[in-house]
N, C-alpha and C positions, 0 to 999 in steps of 0.2 A: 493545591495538593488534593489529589483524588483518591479514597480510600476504595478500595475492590475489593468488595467479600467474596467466597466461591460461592456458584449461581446452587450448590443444595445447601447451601448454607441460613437457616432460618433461624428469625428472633423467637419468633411463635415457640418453635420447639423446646424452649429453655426458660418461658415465661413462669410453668407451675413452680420448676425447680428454686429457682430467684426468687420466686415469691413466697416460698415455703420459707427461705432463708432471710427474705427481709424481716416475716415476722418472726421468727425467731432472735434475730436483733433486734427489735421494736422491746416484747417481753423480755429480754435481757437488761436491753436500757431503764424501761420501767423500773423491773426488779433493781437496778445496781440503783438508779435515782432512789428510791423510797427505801432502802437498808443501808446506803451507803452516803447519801446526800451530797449536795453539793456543797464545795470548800468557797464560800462566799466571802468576797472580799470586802474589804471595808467600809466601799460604797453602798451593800448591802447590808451587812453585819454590824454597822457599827464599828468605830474605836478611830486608833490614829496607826497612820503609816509613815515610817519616818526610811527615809533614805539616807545611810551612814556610810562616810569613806574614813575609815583610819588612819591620818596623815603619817607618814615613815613607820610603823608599826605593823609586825604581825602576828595579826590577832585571829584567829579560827571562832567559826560558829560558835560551840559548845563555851565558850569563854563569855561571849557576848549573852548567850541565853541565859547563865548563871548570872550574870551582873546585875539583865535584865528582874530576872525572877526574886533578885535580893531588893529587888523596891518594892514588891508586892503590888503590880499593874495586873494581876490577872493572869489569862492566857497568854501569853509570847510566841511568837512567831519570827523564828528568822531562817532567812534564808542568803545564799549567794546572788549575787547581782549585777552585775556588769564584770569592771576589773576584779583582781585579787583582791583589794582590799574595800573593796565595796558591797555592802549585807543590805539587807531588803527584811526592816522590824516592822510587824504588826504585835500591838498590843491591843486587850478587851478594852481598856480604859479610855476615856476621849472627855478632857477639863476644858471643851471652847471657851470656857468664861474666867478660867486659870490663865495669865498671861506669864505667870511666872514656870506653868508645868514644863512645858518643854527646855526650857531653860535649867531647870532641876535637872531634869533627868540627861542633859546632856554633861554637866558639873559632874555629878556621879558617876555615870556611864565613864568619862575621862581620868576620874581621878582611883575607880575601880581598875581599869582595864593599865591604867599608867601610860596611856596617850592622849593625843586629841583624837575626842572625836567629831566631827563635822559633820554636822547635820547638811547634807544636802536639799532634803527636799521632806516637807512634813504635811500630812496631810488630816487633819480632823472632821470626821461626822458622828457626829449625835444617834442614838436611838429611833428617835424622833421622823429625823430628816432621812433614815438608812431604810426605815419603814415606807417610807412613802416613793422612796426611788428607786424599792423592789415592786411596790404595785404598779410605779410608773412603766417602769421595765416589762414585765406580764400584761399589760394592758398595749402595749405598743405593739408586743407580740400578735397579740389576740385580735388586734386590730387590723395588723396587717393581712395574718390570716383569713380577713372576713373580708377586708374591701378585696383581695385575688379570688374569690371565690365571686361576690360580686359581680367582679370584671368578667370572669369569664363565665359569669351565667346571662349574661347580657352579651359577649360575642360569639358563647356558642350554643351546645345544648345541655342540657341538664348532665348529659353521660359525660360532658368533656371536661364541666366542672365538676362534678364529684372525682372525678382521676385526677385532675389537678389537685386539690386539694387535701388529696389524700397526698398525694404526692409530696407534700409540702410539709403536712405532719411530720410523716415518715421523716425527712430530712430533719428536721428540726430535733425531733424524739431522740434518733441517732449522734445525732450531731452532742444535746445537751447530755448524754449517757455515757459517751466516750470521753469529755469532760469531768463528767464525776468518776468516771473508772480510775482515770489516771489523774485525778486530784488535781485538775488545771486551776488558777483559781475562777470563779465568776466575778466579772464585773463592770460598769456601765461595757466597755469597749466589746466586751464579749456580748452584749445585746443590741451592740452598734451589728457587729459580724453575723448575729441570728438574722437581724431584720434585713443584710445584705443579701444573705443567701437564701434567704425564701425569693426574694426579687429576680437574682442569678436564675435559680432552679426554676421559678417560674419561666422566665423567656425561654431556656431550653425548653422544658411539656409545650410552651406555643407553639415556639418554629416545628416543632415535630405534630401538631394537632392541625395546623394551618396545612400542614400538605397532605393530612387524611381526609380533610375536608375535601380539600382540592380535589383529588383522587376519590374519594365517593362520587361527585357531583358529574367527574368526568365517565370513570367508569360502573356501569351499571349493574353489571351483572357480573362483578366478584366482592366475593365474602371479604368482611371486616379484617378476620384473619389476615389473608390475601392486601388485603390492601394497607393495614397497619405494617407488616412486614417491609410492602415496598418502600410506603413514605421513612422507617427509619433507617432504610439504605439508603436511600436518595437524601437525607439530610445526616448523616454519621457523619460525616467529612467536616461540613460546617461546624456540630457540636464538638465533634474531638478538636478540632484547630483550636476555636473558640476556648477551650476547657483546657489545653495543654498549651497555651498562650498566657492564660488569667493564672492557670499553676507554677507558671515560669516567673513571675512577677512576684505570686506571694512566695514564693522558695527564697527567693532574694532578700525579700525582706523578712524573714523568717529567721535567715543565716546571719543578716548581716546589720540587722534594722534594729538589734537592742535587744533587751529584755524587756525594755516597757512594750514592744510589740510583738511579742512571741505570743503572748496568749489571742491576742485578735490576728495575728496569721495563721495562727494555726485552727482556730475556728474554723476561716475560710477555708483553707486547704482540705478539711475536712468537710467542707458542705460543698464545694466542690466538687468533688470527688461523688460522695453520696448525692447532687445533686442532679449530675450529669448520669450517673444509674438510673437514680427512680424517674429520669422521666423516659428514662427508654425500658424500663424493666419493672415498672410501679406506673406509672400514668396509665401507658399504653393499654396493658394487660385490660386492665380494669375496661374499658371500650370494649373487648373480647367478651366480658364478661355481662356486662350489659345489653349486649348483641345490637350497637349501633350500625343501623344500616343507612341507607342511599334517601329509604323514606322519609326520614327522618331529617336528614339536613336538606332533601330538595322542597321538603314542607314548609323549614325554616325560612327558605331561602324565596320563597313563594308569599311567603307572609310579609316578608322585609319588602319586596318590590309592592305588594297591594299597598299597604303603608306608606 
């Protein structure tokens, strides 16, 4: 499939606008991150998550959270979760060394609510261990961040990696702001889907920098302008397929994949999305802005063959 823009149809003309509005998203996310936080899950935070099906009973949220709140574990959290009778409980409290707590609290829980209830699925961590696999998580970020910048300062030139990597921010910025807007929770799977989509959004800014290369070297005497415009005509086709092909997959699994994978599809779909922008509406620009010319990479390219 071949996508045909009209021939007065240009990227260039539309870069200031979009980029007025990414940052304006960018400070939004900031702002809503630092006053509104992020809802960290237990992997982070600390405590136990316990997975509850109420065998032939029906019992509503608000029932379950007063049951909860009458053992005094703290914070409570519950929520809906798969079928009708299945809740999703986080609690502040976490006893790994209590062999009897969850056993308690499923006693009470039963004999409060006047059913069984069945722990499906329980999960405890510690203060300790929830500390250290929030640095993990931040440093895996930060890490990948640095080896794609890296990368592409060693296969191109300085202007191609600073676009990239801005590029990449911006994605990630976006991506973790609309997360805390809408109170998704954080947690490992959701820094599985970060570290996805800086990967994703990197190979698109490539494939689309690989043909401005190409096109400076070949053509000589047209402005960056001019020639970033054409390389993101001449590779749109590829990145849209590409991006409405990967979107068609997580939708699926979005709709039909669970609740335990809602919040890591919907990550992607979301950097997806914002990642296939910024590298045509946030990488690009920045090349514009730099004013990479012809000199410059036939320099590069001068250097690599003496070598």
């Amino acid at each position: 499939m071949i996508i045909r823009l009209p021939q007065d149809f240009l990227f260039t003309n539309h870069y200031r606008k979009l980029n007025f509005l990414s940052l304006i998203l960018i400070v939004l996310s900031i702002l809503i991150i630092l006053f509104k936080g992020l809802n960290l899950g237990v992997d982070f935070k600390g405590g136990t998550l316990i997975e509850i099906r109420m065998e032939n009973a029906n019992v509503n949220i608000g029932e379950i959270r007063q049951s909860f709140l009458k053992m005094n574990l703290g914070d409570v959290t519950v929520k809906k979760f798969g079928k009708k009778n299945d809740f999703l409980v986080k609690i502040e409290i976490s006893k790994t060394d209590d062999k009897n707590f969850i056993k308690t609290i499923n006693e009470k829980l039963s004999a409060d609510l006047g059913a069984k209830a069945n722990f499906r699925r329980v999960e405890n961590v510690g203060p300790k261990v929830s500390n250290e696999l929030l640095q993990a998580g931040l440093l895996a970020i930060s890490l990948s961040l640095a080896a794609m910048l890296i990368y592409i300062w060693i296969r191109f030139e300085w202007q191609f990696s600073l676009a990239a990597i801005t590029a990449l921010i911006h994605d990630v910025i976006i991506t973790v702001g609309i997360f805390s807007f809408l109170s998704y929770e954080v947690n490992l799977s959701i820094v599985a889907a970060v570290l996805t989509i800086v990967g994703y959004s990197m190979n698109d800014t490539v494939v689309i920098f690989d043909r401005i290369r190409e096109n400076l070297r070949k053509f000589s005497k047209i402005s960056i302008s001019e020639i970033s415009d054409t390389s993101t005509k001449e590779t749109l086709s590829r990145t849209l397929i590409t991006s409405v092909t990967t979107l068609l997959a997580l939708l699926s699994i979005y709709i039909f994949g669970g609740a335990i994978l809602k919040g890591f599809s919907f990550a992607m779909i979301i950097g997806v999305i914002v990642g296939t922008y910024s590298s045509i509406f946030v990488a690009t620009p920045i090349l514009n802005y730099t004013k990479v010319n012809q000199k410059t990479v036939l320099k590069d390219k001068d250097s690599v063959e003496n070598n």
